[in-house]
N, C-alpha and C positions, 0 to 999 in steps of 0.2 A: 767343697760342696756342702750344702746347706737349704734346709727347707725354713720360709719363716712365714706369717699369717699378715695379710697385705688384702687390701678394700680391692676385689676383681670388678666391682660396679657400684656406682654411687655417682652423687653429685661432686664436684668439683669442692667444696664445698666442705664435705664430709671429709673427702681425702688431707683437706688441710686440717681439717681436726684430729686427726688419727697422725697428721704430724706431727701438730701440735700435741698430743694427749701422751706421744708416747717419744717424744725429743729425746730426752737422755737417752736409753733402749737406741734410737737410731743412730745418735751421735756415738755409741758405743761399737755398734756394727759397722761403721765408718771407719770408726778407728783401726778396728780387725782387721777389715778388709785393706785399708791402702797399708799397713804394716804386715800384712801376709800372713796373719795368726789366722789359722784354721781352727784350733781349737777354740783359741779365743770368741769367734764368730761365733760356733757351735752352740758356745754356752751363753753368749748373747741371744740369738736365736730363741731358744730358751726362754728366757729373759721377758724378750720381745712376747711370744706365744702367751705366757703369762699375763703380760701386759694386755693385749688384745682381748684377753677372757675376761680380764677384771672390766675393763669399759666395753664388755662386747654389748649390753643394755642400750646403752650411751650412744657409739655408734652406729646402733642397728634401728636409730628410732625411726619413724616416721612422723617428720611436720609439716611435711603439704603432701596430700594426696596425689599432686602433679610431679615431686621427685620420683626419681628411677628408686627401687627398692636397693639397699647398700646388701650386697652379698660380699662375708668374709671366706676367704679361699687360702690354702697355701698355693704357696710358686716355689718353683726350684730355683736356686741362687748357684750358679755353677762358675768358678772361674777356673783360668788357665792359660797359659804364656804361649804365642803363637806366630811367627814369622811375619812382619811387615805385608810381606805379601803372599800368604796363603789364599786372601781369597784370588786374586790374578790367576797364582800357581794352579788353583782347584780348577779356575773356569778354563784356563789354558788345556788342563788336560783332558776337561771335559770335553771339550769345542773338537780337539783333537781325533780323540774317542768316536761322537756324532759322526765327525767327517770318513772317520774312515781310517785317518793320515796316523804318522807313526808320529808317536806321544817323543814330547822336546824331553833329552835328558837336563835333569834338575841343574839350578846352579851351584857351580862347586863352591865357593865361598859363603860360610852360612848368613843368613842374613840378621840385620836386630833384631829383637822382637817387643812386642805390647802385650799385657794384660787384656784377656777382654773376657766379659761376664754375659751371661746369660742367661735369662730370666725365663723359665717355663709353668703355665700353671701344670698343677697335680691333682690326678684324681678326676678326669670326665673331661669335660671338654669348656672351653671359656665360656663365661657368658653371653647373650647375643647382644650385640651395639644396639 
């Protein structure tokens, strides 16, 4: 888990500059992330944050009066290894639950699993579309 500083609004446009401006920092967060180094991340993260201060001028400009204004936001970067079919197993029990009926016991064989991440902003609420 890990907080990093990421364009919450802007032009389409913007966000590929803030690609662009900060590549290494991203291509380094990548790295972390599919080799599973948490700290590694961490200190990118970091890295990143930095990165985002030095050009926040840059990407914060305004050059048409008709673009959306670019607000910089952290998001939570959260990942974690979870059963092929947690969400089935979640809905199943829930559905279960609603109805009334007596919740299926789980499968005895465990199942494989995937990586999966999740991205939440932090601190208020999103920007509005």
């Amino acid at each position: 888990r890990c907080a990093l500083p990421v364009i919450l609004q802007g032009s389409a446009e913007r966000v590929i500059e803030y690609r662009q401006r900060l590549a290494d920092e991203l291509g380094m967060l990548r790295q972390a992330i599919e080799s599973g180094d948490e700290p590694g991340a961490r200190a990118v993260t970091d890295a990143l944050a930095a990165g985002v201060e030095r050009d926040r001028t840059e990407l914060t400009r305004i050059e048409d009066v008709d673009d959306p204004r670019v607000i910089i936001g952290l998001v939570s970067l959260t990942m974690n290894e979870q059963p092929v079919d947690a969400v089935l197993t979640a809905s199943s029990l829930a559905a279960a639950s609603i109805l009334g009926r007596e919740q299926p016991e789980p499968a005895g064989a465990p199942s494989a699993s995937l990586r999966v991440m999740q991205i939440a902003p932090i601190g208020g609420r999103s920007p509005r579309r």
